[in-house]
mmCIF file as Biopython writes it, N, C-alpha, C and O atoms, coordinates in Angstrom:
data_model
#
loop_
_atom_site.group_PDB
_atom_site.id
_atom_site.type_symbol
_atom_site.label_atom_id
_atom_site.label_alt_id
_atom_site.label_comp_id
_atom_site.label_asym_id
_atom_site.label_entity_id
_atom_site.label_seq_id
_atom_site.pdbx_PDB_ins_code
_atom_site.Cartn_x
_atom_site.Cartn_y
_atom_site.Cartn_z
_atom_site.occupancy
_atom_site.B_iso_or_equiv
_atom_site.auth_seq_id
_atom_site.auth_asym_id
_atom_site.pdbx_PDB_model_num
ATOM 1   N N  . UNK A ? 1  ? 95.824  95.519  94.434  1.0 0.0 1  A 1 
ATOM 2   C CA . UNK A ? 1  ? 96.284  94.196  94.740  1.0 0.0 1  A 1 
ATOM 3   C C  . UNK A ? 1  ? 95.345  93.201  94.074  1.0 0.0 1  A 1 
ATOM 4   O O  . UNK A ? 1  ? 94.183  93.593  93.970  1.0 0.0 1  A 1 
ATOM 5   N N  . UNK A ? 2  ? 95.560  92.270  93.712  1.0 0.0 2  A 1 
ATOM 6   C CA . UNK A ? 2  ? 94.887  91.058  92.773  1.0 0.0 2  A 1 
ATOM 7   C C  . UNK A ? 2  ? 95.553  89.543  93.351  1.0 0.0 2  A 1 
ATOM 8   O O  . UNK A ? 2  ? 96.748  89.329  93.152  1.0 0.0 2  A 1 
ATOM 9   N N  . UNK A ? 3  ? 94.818  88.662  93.972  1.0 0.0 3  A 1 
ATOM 10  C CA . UNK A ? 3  ? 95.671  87.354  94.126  1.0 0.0 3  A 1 
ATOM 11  C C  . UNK A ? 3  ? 94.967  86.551  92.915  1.0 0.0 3  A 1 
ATOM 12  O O  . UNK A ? 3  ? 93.883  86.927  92.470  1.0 0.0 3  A 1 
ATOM 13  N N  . UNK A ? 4  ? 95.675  85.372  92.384  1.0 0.0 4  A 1 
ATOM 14  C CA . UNK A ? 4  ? 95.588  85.225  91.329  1.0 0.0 4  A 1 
ATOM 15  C C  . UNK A ? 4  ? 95.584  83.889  91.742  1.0 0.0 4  A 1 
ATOM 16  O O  . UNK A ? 4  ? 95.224  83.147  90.828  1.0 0.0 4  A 1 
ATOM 17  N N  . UNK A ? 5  ? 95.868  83.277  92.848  1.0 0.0 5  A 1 
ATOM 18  C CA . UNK A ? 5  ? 96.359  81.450  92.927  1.0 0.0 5  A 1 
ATOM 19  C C  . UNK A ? 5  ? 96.671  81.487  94.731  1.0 0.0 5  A 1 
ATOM 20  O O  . UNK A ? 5  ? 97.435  82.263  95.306  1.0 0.0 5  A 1 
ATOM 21  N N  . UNK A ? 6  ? 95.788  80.354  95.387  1.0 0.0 6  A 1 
ATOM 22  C CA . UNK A ? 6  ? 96.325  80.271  96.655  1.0 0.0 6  A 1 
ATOM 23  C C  . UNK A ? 6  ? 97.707  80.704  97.388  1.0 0.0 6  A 1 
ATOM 24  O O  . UNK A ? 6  ? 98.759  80.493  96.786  1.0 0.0 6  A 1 
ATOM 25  N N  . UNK A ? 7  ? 97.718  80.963  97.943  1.0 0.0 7  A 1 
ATOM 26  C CA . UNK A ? 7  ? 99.020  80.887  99.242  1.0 0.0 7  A 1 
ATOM 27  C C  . UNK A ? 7  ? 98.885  81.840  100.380 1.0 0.0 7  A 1 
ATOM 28  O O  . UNK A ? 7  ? 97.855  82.149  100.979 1.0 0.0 7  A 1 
ATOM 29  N N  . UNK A ? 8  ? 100.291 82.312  100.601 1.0 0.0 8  A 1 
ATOM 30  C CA . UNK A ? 8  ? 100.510 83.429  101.720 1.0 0.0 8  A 1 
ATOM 31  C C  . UNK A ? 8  ? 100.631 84.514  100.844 1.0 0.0 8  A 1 
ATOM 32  O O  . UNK A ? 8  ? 100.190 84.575  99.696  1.0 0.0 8  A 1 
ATOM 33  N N  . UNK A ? 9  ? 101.469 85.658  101.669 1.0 0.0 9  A 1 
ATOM 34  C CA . UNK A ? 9  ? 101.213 87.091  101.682 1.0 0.0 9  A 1 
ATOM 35  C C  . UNK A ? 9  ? 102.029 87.310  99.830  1.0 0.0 9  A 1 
ATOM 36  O O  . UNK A ? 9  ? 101.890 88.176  98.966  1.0 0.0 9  A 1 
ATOM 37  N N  . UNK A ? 10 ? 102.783 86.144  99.904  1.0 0.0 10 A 1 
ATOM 38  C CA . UNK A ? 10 ? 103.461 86.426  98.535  1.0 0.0 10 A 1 
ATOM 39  C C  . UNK A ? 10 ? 102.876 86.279  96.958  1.0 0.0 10 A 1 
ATOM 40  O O  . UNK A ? 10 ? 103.372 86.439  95.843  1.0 0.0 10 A 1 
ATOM 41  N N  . UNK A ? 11 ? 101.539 85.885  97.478  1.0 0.0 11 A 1 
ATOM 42  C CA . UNK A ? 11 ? 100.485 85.653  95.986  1.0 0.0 11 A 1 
ATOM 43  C C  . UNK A ? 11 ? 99.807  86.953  95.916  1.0 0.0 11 A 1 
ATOM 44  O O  . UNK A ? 11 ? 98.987  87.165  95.023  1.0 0.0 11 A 1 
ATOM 45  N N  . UNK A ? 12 ? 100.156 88.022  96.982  1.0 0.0 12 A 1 
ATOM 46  C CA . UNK A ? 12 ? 99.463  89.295  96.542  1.0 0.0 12 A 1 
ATOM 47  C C  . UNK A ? 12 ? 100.458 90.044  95.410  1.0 0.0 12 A 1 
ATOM 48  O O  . UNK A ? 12 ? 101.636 90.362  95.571  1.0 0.0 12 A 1 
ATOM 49  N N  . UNK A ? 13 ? 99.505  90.254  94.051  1.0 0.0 13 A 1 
ATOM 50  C CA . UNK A ? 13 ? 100.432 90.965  93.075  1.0 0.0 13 A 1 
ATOM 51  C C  . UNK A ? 13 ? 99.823  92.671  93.034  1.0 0.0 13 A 1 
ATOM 52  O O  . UNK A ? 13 ? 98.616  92.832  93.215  1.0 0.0 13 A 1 
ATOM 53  N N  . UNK A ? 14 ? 100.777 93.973  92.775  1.0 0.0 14 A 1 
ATOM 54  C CA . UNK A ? 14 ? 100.300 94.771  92.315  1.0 0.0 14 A 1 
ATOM 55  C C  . UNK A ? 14 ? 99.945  94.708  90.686  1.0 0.0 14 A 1 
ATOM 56  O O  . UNK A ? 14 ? 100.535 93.977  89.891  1.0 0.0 14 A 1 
ATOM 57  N N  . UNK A ? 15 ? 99.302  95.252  90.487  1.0 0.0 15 A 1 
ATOM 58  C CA . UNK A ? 15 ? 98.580  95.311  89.047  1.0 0.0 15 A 1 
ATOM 59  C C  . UNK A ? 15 ? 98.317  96.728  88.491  1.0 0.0 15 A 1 
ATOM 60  O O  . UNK A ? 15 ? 98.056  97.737  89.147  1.0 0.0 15 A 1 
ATOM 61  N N  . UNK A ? 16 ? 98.440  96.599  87.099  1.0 0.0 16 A 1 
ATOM 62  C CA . UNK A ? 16 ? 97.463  97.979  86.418  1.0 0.0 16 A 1 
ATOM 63  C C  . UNK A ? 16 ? 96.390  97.270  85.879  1.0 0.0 16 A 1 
ATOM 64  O O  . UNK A ? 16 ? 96.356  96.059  85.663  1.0 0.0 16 A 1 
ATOM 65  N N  . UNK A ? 17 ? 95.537  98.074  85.679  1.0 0.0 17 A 1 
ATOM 66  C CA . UNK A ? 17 ? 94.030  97.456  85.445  1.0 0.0 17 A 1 
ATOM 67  C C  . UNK A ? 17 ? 93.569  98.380  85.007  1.0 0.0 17 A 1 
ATOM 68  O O  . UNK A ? 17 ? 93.808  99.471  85.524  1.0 0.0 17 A 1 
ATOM 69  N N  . UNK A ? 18 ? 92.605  98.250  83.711  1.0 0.0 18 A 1 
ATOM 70  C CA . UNK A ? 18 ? 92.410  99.533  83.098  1.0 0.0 18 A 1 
ATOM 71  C C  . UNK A ? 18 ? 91.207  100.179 83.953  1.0 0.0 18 A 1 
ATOM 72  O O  . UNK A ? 18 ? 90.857  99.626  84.996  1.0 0.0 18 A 1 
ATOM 73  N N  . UNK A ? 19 ? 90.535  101.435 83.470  1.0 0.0 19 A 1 
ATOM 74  C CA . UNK A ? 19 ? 89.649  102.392 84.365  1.0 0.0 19 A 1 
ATOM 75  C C  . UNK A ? 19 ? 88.101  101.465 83.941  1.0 0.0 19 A 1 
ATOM 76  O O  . UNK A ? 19 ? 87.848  101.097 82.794  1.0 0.0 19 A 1 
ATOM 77  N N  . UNK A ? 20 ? 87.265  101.237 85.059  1.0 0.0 20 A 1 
ATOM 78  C CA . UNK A ? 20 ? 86.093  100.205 84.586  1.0 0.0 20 A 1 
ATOM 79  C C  . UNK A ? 20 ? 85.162  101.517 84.099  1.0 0.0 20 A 1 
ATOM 80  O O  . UNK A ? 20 ? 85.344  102.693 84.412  1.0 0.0 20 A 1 
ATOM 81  N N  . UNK A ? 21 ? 84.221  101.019 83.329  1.0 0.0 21 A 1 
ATOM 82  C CA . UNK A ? 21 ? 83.385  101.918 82.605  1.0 0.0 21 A 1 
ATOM 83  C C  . UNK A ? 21 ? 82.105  100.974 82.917  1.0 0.0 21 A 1 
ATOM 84  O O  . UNK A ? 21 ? 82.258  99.761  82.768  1.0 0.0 21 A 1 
ATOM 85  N N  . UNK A ? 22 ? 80.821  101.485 83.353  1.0 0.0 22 A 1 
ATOM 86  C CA . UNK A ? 22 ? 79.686  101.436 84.281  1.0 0.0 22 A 1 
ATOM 87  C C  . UNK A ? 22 ? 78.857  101.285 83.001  1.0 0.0 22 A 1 
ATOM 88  O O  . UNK A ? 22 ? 78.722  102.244 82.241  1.0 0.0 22 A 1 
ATOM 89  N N  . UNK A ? 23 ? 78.172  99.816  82.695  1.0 0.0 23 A 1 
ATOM 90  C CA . UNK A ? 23 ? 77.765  99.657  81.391  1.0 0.0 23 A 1 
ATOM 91  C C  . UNK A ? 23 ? 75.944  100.614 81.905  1.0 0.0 23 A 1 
ATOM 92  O O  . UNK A ? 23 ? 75.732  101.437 82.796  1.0 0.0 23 A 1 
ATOM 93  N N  . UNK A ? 24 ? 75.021  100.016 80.903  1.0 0.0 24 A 1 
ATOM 94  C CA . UNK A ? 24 ? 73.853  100.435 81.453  1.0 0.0 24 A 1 
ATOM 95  C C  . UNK A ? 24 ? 72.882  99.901  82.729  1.0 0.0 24 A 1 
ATOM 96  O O  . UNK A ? 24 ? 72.816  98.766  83.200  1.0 0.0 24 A 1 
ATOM 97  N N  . UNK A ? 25 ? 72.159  101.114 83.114  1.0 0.0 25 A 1 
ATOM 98  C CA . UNK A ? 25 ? 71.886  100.585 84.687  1.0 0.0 25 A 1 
ATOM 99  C C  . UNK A ? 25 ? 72.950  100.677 85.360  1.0 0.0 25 A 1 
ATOM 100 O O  . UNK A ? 25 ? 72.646  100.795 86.547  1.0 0.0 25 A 1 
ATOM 101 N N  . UNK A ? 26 ? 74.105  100.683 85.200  1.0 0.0 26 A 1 
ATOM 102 C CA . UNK A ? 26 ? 74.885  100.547 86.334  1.0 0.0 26 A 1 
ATOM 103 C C  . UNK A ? 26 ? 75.891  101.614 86.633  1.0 0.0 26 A 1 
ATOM 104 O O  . UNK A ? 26 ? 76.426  102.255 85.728  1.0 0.0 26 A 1 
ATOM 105 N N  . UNK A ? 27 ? 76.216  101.855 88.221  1.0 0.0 27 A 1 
ATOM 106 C CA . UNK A ? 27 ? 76.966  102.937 88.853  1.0 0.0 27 A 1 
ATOM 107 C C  . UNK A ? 27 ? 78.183  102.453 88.879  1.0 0.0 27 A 1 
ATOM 108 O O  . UNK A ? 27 ? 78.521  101.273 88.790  1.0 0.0 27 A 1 
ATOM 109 N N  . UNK A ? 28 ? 78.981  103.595 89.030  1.0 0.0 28 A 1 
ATOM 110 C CA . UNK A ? 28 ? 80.452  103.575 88.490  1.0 0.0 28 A 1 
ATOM 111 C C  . UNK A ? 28 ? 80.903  104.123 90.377  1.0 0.0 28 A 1 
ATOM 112 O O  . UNK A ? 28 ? 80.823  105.341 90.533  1.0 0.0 28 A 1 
ATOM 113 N N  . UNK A ? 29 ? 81.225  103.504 91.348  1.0 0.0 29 A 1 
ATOM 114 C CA . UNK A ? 29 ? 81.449  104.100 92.981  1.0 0.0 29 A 1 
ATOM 115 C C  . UNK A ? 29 ? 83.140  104.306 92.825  1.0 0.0 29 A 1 
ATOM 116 O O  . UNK A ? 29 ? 83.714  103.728 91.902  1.0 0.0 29 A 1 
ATOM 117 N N  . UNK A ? 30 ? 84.012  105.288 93.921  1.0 0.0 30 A 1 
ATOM 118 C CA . UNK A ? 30 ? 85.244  105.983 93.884  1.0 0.0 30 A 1 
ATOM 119 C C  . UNK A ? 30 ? 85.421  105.274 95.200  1.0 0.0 30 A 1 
ATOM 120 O O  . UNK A ? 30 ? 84.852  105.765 96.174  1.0 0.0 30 A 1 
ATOM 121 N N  . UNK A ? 31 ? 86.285  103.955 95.384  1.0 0.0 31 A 1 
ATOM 122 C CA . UNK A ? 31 ? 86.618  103.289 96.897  1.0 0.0 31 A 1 
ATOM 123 C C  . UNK A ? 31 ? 87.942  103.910 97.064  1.0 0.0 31 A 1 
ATOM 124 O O  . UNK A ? 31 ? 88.892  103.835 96.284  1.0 0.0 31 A 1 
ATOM 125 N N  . UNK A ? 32 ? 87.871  104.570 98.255  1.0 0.0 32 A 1 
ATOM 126 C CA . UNK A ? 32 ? 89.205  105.634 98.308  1.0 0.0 32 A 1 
ATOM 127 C C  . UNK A ? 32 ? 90.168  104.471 99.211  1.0 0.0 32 A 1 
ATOM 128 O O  . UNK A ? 32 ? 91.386  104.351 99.340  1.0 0.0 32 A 1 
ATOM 129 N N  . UNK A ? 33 ? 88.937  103.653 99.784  1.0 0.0 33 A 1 
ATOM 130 C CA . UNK A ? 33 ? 90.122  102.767 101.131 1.0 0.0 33 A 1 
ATOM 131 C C  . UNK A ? 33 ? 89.232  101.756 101.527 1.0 0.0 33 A 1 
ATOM 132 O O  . UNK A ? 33 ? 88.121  102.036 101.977 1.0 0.0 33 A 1 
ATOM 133 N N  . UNK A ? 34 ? 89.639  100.582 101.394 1.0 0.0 34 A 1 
ATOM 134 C CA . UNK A ? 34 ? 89.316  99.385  101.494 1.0 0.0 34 A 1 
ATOM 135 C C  . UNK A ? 34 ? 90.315  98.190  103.285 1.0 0.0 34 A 1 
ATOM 136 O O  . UNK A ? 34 ? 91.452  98.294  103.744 1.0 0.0 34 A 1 
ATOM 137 N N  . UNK A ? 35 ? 89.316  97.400  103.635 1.0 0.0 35 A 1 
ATOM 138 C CA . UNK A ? 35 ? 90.038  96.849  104.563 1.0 0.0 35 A 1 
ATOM 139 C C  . UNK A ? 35 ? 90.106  95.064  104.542 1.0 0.0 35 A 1 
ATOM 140 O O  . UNK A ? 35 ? 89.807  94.250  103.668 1.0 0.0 35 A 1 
ATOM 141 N N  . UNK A ? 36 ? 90.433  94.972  105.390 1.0 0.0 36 A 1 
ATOM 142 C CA . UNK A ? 36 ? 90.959  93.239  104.899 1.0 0.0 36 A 1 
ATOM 143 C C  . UNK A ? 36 ? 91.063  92.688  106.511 1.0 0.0 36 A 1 
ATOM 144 O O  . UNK A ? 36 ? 91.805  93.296  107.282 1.0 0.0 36 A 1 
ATOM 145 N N  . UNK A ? 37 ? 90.322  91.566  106.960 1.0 0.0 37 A 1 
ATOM 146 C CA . UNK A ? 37 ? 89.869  91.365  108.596 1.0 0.0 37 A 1 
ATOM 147 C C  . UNK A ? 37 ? 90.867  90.337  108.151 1.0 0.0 37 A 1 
ATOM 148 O O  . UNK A ? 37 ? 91.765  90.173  107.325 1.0 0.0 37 A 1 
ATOM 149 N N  . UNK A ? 38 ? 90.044  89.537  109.438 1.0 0.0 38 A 1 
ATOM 150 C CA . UNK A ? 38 ? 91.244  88.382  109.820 1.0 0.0 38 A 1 
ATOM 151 C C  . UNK A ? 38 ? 90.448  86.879  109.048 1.0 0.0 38 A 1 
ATOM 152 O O  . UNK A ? 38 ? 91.108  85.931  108.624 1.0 0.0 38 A 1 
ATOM 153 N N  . UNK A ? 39 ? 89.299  86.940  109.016 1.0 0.0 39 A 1 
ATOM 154 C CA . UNK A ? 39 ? 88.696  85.705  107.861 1.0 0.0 39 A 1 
ATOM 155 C C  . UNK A ? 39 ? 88.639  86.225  106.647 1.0 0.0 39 A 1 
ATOM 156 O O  . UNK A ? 39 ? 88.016  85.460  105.911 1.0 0.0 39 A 1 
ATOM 157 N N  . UNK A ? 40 ? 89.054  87.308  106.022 1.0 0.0 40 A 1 
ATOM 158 C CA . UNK A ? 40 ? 89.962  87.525  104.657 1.0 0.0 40 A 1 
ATOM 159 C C  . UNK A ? 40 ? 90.964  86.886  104.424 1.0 0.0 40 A 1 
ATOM 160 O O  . UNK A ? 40 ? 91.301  86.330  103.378 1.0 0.0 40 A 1 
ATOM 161 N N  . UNK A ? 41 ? 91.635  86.969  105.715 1.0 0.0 41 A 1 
ATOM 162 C CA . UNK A ? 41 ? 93.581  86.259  105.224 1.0 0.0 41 A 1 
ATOM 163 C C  . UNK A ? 41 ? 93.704  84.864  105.379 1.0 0.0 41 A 1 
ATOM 164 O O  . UNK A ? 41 ? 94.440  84.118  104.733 1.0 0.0 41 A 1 
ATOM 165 N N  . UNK A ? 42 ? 92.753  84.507  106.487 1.0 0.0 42 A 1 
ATOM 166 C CA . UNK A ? 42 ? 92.267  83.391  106.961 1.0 0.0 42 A 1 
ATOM 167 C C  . UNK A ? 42 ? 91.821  82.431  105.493 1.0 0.0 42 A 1 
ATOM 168 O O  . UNK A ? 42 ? 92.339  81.353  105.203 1.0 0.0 42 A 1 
ATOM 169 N N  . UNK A ? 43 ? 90.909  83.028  104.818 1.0 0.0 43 A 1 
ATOM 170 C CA . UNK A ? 43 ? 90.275  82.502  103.805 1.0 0.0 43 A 1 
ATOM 171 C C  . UNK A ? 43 ? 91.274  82.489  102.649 1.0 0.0 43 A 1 
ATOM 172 O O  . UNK A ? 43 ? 90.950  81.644  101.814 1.0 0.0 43 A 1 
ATOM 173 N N  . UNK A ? 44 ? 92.461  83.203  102.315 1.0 0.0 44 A 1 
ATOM 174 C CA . UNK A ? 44 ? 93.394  83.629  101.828 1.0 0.0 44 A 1 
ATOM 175 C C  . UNK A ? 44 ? 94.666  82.235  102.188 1.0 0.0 44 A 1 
ATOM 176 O O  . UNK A ? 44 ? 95.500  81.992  101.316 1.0 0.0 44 A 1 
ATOM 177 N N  . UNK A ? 45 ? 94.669  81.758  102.973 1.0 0.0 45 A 1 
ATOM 178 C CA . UNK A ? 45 ? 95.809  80.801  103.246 1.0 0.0 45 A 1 
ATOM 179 C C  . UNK A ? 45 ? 95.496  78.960  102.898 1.0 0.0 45 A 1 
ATOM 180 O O  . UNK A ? 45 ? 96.236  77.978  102.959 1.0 0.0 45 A 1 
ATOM 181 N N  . UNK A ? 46 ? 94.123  79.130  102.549 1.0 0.0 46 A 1 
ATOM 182 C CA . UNK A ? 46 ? 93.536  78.031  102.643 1.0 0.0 46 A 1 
ATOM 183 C C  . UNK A ? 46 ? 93.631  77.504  101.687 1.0 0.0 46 A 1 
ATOM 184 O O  . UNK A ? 46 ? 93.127  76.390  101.544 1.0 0.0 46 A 1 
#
């Protein structure tokens, strides 16, 4: 999911996005599941 421009639930777009590659120094992490509270959506409508 990617929002791209204020609003409600309808500015959430699915997306392809290519695979990120972990430049130097840096770790490449596998987020299997992510969550979204209520001052996410909150912050999301504003």
């Amino acid at each position: 999911m990617q929002i791209t421009r204020f609003g409600g639930p309808e500015v959430l777009d699915v997306v392809d996005v290519p695979e990120p590659v972990p430049g130097d120094g840096q770790r490449l992490f596998d987020v299997s599941a992510a969550g979204v509270d209520f001052a996410d959506s909150h912050h999301l409508l504003l």
